[in-house]
N, CA, C and O of each residue as an XYZ file, in Angstrom:
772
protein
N      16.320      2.353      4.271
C      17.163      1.757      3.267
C      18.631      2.076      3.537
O      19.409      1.129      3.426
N      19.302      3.686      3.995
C      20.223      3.440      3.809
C      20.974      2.799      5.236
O      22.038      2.193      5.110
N      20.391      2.963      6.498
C      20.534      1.932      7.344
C      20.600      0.751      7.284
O      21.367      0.180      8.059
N      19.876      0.050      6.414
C      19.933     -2.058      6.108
C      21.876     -1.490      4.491
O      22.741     -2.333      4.254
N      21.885     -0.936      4.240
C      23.252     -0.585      3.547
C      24.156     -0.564      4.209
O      25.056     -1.397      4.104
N      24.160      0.490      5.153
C      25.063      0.674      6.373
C      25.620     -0.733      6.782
O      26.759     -1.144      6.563
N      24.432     -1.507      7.524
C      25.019     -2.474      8.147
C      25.400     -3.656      7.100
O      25.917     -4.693      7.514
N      25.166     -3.486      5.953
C      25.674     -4.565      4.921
C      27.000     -4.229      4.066
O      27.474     -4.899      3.148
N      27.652     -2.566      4.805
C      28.605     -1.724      4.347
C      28.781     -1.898      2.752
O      29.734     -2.165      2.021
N      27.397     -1.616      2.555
C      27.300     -0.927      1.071
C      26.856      0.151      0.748
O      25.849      0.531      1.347
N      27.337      0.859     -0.112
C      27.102      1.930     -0.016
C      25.973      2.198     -1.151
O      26.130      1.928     -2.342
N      24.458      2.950     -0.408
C      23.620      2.662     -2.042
C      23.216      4.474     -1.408
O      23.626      5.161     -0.472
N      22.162      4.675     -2.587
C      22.003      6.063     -2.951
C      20.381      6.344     -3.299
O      19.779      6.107     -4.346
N      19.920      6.901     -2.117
C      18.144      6.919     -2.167
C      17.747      8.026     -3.196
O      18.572      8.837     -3.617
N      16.463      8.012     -3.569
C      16.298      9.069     -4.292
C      14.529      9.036     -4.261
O      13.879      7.995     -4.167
N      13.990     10.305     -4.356
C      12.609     10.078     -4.395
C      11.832     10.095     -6.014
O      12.060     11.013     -6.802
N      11.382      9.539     -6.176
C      10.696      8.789     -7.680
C       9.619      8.648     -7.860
O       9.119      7.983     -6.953
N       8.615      9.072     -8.946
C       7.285      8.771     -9.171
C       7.128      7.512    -10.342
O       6.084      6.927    -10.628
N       8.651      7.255    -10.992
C       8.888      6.260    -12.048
C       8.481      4.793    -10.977
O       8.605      3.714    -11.556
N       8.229      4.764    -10.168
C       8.428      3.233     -9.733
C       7.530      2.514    -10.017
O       7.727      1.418    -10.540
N       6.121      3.063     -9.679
C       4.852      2.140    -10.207
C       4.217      3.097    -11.332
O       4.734      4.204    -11.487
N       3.085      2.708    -12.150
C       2.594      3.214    -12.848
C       1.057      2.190    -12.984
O       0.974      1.167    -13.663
N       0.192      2.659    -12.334
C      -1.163      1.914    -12.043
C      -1.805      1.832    -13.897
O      -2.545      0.890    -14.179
N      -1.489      2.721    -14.848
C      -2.278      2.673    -16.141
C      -1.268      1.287    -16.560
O      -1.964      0.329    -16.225
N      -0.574      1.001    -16.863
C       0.174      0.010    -17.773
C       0.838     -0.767    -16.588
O       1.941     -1.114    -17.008
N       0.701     -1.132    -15.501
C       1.112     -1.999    -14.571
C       2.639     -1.993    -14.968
O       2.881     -2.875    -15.792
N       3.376     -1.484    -14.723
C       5.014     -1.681    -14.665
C       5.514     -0.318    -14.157
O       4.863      0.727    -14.113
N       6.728     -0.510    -13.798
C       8.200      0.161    -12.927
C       8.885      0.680    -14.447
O       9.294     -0.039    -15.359
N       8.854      2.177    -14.373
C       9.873      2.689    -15.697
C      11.232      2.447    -15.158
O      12.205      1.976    -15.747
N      11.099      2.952    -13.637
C      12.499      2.768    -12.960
C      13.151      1.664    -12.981
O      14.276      1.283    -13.304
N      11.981      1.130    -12.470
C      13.193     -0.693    -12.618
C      13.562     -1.316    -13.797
O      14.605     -1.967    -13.861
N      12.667     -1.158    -14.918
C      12.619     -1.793    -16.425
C      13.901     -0.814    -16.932
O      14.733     -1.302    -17.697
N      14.020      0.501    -16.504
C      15.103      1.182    -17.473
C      16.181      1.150    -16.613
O      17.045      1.992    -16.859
N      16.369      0.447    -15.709
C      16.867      0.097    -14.686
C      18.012      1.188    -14.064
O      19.221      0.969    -13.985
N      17.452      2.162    -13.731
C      17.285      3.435    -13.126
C      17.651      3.272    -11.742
O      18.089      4.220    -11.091
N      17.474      1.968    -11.192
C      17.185      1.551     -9.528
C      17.316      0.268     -9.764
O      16.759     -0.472    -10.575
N      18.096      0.094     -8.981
C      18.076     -1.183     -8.438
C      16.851     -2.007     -7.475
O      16.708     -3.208     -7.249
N      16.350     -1.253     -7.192
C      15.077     -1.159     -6.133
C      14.011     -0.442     -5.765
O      14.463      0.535     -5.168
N      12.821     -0.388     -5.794
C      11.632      0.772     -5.291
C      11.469      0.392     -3.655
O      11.052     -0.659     -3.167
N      11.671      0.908     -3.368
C      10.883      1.228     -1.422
C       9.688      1.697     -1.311
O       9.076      2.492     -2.025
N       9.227      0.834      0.181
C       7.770      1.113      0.292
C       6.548      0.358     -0.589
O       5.382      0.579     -0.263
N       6.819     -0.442     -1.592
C       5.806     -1.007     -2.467
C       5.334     -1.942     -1.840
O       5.963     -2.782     -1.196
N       4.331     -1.871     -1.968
C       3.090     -3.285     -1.633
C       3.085     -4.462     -2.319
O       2.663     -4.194     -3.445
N       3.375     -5.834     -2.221
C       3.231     -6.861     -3.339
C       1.809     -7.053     -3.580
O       1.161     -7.671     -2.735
N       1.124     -6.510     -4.839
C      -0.313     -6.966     -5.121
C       0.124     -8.115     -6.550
O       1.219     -8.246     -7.098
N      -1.255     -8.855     -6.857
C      -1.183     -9.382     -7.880
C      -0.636     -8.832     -9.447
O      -0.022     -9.478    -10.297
N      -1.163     -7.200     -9.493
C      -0.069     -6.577    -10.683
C       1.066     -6.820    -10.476
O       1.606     -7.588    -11.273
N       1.950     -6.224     -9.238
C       3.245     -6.142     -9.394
C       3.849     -7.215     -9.357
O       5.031     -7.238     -9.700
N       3.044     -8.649     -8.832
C       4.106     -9.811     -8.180
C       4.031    -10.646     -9.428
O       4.542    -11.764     -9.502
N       3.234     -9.937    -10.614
C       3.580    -10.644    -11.978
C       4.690    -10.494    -12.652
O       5.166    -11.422    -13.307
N       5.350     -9.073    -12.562
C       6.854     -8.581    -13.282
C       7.688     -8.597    -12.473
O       8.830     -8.734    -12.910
N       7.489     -8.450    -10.742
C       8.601     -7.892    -10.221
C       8.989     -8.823     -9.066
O       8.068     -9.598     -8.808
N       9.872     -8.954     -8.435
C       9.989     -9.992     -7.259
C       9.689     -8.740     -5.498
O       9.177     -7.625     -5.402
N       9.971     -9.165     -5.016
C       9.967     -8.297     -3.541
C      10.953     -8.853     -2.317
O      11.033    -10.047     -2.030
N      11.444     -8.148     -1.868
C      12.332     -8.238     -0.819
C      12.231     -8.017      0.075
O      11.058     -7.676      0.224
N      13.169     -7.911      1.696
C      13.140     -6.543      2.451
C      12.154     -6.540      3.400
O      12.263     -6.055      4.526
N      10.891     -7.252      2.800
C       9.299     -6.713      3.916
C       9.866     -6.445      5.263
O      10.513     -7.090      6.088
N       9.306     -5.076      5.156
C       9.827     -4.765      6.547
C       8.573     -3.737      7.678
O       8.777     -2.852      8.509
N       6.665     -4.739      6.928
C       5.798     -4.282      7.888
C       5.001     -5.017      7.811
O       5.459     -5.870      7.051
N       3.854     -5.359      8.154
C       2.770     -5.889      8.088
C       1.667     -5.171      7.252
O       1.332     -4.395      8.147
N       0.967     -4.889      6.361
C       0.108     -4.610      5.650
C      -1.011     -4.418      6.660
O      -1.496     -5.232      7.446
N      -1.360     -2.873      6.397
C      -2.328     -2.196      7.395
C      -3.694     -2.773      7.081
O      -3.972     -2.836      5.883
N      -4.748     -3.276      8.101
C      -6.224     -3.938      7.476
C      -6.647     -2.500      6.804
O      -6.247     -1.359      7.035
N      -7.886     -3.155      5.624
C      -8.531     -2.645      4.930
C     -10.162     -2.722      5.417
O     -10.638     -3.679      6.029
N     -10.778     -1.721      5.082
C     -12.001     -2.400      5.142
C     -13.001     -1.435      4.339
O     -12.656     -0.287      4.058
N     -14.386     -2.004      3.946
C     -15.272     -1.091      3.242
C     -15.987      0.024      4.825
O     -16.418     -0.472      5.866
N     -15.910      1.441      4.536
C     -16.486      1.659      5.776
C     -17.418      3.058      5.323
O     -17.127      3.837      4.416
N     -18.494      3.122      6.138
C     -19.676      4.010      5.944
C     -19.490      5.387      6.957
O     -18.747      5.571      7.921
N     -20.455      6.222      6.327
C     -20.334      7.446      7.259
C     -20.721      7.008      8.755
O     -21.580      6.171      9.034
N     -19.911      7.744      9.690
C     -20.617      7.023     11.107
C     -21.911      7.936     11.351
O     -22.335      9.001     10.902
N     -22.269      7.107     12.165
C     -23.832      7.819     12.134
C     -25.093      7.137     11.028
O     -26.324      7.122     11.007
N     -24.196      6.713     10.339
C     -25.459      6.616      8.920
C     -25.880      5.047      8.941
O     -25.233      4.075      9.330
N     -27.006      5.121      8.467
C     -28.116      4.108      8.315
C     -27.401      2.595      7.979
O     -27.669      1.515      8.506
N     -26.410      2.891      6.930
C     -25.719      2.199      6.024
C     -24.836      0.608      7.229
O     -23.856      0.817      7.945
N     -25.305     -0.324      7.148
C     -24.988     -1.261      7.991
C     -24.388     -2.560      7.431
O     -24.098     -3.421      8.261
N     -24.164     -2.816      6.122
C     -23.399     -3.623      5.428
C     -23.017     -3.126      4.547
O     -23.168     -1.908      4.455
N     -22.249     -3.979      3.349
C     -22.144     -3.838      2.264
C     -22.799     -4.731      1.230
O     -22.977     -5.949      1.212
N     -23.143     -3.652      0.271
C     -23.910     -4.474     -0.729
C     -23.540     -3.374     -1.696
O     -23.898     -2.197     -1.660
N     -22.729     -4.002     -2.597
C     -22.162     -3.520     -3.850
C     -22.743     -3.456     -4.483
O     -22.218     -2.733     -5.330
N     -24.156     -3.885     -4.964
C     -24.849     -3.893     -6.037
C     -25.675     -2.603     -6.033
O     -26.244     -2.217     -7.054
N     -25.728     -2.000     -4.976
C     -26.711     -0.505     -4.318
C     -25.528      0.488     -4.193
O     -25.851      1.658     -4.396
N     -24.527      0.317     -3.970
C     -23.849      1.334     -3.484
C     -22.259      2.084     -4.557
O     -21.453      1.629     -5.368
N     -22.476      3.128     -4.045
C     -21.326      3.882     -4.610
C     -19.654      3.922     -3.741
O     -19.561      4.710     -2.799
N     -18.610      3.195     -4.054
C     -17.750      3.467     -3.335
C     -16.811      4.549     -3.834
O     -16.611      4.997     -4.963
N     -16.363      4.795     -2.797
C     -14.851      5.704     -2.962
C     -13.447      4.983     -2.619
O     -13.260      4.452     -1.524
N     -12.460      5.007     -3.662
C     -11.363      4.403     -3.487
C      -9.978      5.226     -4.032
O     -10.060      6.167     -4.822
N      -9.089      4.877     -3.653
C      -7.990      5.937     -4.061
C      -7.162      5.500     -5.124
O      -6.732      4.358     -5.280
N      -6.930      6.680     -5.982
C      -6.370      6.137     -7.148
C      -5.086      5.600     -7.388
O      -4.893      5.142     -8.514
N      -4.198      5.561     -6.588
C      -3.079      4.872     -6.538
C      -2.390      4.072     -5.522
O      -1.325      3.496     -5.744
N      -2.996      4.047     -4.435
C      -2.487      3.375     -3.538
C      -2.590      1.921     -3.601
O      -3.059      1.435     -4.630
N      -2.267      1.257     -2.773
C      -2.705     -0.551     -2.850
C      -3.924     -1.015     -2.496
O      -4.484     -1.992     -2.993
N      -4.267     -0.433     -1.780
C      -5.949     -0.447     -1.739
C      -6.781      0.380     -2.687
O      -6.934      1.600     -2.615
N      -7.290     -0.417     -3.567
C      -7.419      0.295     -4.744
C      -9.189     -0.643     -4.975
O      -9.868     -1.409     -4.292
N      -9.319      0.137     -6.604
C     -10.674     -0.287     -6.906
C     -10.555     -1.977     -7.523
O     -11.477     -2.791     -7.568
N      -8.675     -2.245     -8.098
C      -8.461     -3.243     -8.519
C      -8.421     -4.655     -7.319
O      -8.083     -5.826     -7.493
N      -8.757     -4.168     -6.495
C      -8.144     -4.982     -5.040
C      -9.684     -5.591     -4.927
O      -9.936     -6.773     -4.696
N     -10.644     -4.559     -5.135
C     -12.142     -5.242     -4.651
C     -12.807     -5.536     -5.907
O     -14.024     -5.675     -6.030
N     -12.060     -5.613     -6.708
C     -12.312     -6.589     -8.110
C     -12.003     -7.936     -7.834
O     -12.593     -8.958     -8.186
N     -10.925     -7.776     -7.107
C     -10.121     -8.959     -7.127
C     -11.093     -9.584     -6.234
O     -11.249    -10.710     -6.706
N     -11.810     -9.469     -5.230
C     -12.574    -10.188     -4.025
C     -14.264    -10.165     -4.163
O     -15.157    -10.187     -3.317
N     -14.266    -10.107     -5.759
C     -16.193    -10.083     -6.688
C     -16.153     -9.201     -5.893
O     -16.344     -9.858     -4.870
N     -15.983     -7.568     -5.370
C     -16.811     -6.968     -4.783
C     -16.674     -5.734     -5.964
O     -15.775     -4.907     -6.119
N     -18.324     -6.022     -6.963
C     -18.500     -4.916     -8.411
C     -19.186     -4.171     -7.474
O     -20.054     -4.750     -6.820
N     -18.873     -2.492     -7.198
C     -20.069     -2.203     -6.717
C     -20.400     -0.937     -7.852
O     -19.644     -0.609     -8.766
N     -21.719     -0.333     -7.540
C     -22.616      0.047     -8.693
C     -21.935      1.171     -9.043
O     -22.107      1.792    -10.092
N     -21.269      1.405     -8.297
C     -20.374      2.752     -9.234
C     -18.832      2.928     -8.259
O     -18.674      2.263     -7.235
N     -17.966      3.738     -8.674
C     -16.604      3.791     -8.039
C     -16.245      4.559     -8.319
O     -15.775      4.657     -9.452
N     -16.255      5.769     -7.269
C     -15.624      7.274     -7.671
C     -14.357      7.113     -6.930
O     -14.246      6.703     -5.774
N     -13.301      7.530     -7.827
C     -11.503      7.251     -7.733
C     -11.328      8.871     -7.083
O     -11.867      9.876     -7.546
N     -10.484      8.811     -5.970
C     -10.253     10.205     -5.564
C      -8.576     10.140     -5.304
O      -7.894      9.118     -5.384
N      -8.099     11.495     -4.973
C      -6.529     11.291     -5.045
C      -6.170     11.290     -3.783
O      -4.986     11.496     -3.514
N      -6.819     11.131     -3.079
C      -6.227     10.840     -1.302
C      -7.099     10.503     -0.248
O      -8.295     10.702     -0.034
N      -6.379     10.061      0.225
C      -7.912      8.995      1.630
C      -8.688     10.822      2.486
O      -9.700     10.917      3.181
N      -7.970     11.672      2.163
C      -8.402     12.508      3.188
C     -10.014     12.766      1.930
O     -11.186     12.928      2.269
N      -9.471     12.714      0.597
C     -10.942     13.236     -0.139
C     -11.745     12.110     -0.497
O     -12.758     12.263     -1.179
N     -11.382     11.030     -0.104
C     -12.448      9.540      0.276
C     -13.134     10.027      1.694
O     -14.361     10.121      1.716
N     -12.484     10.295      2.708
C     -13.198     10.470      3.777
C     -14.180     12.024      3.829
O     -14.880     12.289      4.806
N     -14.086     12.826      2.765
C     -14.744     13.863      2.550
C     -15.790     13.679      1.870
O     -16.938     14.072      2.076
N     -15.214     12.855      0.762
C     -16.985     12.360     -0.156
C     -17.535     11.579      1.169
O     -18.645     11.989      1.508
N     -17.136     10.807      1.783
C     -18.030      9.931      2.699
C     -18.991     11.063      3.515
O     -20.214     11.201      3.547
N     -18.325     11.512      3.904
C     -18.877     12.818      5.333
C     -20.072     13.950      4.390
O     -21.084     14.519      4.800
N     -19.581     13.949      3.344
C     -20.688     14.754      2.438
C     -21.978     13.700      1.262
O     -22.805     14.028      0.411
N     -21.630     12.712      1.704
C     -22.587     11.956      0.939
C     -22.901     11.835     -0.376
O     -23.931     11.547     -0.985
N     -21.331     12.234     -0.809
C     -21.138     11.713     -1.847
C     -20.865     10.304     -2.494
O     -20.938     10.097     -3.705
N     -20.590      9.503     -1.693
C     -20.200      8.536     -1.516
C     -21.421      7.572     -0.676
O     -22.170      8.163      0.101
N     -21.550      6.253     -0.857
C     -21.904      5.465      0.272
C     -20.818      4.930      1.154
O     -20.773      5.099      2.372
N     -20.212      4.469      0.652
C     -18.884      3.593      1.407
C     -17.835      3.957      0.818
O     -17.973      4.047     -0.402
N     -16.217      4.353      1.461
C     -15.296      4.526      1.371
C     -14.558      2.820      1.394
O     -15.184      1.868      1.860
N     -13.403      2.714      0.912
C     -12.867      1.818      0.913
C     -11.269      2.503      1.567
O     -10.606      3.259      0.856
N     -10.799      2.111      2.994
C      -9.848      2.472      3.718
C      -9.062      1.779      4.701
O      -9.517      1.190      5.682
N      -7.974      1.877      4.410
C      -7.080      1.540      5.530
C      -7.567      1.727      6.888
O      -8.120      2.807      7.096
N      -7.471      0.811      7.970
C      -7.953      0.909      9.173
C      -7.269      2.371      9.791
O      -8.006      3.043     10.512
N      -6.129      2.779      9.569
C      -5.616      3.965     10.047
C      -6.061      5.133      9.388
O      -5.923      6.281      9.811
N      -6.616      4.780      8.303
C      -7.492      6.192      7.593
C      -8.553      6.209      7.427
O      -9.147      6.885      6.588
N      -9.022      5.435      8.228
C     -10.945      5.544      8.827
C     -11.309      6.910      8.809
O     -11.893      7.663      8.030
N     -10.792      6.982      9.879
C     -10.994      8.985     10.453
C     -12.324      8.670     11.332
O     -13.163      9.556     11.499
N     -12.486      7.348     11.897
C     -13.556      7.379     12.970
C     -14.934      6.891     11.999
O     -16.064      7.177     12.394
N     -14.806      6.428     11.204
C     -16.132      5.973     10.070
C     -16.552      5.121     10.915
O     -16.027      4.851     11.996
N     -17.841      4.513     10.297
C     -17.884      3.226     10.869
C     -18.031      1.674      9.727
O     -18.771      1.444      8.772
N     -16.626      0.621     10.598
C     -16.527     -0.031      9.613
C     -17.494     -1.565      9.760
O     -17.983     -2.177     10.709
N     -17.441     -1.780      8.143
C     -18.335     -2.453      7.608
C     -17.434     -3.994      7.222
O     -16.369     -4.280      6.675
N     -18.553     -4.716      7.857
C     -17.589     -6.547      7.232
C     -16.325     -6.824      7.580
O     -15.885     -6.402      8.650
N     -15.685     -7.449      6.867
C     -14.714     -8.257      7.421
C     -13.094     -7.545      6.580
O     -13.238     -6.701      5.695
N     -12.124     -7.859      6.860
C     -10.798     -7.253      6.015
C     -10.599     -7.826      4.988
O     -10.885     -9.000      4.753
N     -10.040     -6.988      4.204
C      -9.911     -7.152      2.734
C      -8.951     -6.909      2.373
O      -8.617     -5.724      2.340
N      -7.829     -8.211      1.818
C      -6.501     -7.928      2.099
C      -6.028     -8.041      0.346
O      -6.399     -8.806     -0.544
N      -5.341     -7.240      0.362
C      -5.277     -6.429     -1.176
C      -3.570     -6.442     -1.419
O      -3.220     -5.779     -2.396
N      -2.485     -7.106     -0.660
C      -1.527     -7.593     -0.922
C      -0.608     -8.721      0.208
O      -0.666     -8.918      1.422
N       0.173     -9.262     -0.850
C       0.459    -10.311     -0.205
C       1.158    -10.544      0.645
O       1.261    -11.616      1.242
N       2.065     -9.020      0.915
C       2.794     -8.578      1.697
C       2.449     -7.416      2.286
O       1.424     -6.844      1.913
N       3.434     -6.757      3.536
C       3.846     -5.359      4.004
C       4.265     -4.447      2.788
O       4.080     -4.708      1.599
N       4.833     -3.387      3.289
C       5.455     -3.104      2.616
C       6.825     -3.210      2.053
O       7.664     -3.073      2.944
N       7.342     -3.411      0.862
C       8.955     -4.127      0.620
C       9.968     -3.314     -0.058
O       9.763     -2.109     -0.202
N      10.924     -3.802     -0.441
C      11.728     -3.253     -1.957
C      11.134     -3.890     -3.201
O      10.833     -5.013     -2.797
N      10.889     -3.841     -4.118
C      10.245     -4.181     -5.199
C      11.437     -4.193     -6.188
O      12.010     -3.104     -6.217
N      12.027     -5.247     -7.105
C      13.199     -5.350     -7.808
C      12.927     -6.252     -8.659
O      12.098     -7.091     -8.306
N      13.534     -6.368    -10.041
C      13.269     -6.779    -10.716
C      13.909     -8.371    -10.544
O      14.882     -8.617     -9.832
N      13.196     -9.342    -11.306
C      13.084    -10.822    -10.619
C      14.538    -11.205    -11.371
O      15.027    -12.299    -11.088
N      14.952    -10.691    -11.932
C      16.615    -11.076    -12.792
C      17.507    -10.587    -11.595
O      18.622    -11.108    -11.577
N      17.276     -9.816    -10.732
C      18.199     -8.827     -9.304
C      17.743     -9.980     -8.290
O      18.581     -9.936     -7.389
N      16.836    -10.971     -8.007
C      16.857    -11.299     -6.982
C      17.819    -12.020     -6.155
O      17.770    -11.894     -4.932
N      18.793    -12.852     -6.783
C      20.172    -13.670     -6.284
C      20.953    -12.103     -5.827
O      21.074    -11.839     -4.630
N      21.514    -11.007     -7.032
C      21.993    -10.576     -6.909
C      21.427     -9.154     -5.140
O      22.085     -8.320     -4.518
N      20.234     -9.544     -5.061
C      19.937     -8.675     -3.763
C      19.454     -8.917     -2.770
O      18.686     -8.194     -2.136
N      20.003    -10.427     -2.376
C      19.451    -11.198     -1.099
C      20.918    -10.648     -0.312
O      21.140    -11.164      0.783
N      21.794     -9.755     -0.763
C      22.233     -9.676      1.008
C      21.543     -8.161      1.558
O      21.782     -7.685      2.668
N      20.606     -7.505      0.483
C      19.926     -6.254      1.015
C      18.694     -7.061      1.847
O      18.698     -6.807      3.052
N      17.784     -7.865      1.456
C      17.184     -8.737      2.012
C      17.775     -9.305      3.141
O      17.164     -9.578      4.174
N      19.049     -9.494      2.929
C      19.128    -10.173      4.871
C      19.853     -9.135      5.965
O      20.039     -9.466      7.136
N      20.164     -8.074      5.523
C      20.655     -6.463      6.043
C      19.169     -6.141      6.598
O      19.038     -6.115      7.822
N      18.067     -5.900      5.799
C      16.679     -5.531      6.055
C      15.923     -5.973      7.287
O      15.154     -5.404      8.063
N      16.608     -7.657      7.146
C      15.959     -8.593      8.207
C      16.896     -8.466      9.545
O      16.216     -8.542     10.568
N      18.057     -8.321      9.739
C      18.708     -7.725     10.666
C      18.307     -6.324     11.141
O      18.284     -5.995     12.327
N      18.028     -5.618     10.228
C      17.340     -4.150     10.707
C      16.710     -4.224     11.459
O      16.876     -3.883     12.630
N      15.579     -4.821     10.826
C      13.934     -5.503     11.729
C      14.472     -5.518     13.459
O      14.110     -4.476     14.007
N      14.915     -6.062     14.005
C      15.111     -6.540     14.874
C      16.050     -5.474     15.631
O      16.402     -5.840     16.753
N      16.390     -4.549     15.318
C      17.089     -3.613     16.099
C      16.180     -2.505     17.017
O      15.271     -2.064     16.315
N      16.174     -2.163     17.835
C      15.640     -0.840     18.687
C      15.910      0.128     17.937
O      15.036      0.922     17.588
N      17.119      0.223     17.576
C      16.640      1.615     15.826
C      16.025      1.602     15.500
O      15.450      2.690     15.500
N      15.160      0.222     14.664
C      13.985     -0.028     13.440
C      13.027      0.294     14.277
O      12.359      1.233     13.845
N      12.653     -0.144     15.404
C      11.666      0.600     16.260
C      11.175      1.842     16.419
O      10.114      2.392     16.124
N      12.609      2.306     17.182
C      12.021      3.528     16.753
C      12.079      4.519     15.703
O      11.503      5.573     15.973
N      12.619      4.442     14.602
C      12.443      4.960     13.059
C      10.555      5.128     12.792
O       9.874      6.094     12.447
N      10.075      3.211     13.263
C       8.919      3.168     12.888
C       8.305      4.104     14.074
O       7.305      4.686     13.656
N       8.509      4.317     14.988
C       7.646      5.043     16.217
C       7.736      6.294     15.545
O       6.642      6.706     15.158
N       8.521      6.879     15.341
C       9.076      8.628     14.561
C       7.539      8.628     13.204
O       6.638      9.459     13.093
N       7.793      7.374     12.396
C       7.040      7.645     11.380
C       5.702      7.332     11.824
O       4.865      7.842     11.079
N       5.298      6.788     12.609
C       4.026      6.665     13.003
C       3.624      8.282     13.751
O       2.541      8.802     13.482
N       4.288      8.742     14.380
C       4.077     10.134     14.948
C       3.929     11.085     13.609
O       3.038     11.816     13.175
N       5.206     10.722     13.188
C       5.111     12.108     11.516
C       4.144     11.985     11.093
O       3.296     12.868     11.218
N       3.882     10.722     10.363
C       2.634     10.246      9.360
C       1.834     10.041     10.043
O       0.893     10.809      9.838
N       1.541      8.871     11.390
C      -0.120      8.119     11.069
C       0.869      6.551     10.508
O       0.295      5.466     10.417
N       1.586      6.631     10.356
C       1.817      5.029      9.275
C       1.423      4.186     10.199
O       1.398      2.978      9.962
């Protein structure tokens, strides 16, 4: 963010925030009390792209998929038998495989893909529901299951959108630099992203 500023020689001011989404009541405290001009990193799903507009996309949305312990018997999915694990706040969520009829017979919510991939490995779980990069070597099941409509973006409220299409075209100039490259190479090493 403050690089796509830089080159739009504006000067903006990052900050780290848990106000941006709120999965119980679907809305941004930040953006509604308008705290921010913008959230970073948000996913456009069907909750958010009802209140909020999106900008900026500046990735491709990592595949999803339902995936089983490797090793184990378990060779499709069939929701009507099985217990998944899904994470409680991320974009791949339990609301995502609502969205695609997939009810399955129960849905234990955990707070991070590392304790989705732990119920899986301990059999607590039948199927995990995970990002292709947070498999952890499972083995995956069916086809991708795409749970937003975008990468990841700025998320801003839809009254800001005239007023923040030149952060949107700063963003899209970013894209295209050997900086943005390697920023993303750095964070793929740090994280996994």
């Amino acid at each position: 963010m403050e690089k796509a500023c830089r080159m739009a020689r504006k000067t903006c001011v990052t900050v780290s925030s848990n106000a941006c989404w709120n999965n119980k009541d679907k809305s941004s405290l930040a953006l509604n009390s308008r705290w921010f001009d913008a959230c970073g990193n948000i996913y456009h799903t069907a909750d958010r792209g009802r209140s909020y507009a999106f900008i900026g996309v500046y990735a491709q949305e990592p595949p999803a998929f339902i995936y089983a312990k490797a090793g184990s018997s378990i060779n499709s999915v069939s929701p009507s038998t099985q217990t998944v694990g899904v994470h409680r706040t991320f974009w791949i969520n339990a609301q995502c495989l609502k969205s695609h009829n997939m009810l399955f017979k129960n849905v234990i919510v955990k707070d991070s893909f590392d304790d989705i991939r732990s119920a899986l490995n301990s059999g607590a779980i039948d199927v995990g529901f995970l990002s292709e990069k947070e498999a952890g070597g499972n083995k995956k099941l069916g086809s991708v299951i795409r749970c937003a409509s975008t990468g990841p973006a700025y998320m801003i409220r839809k009254d800001m959108v005239n007023e923040m299409q030149w952060f949107d075209r700063a963003v899209k100039r970013l894209i295209r630099t050997r900086d943005f490259k390697r920023m993303c190479q750095d964070a793929d090493n740090k994280y996994g992203m």
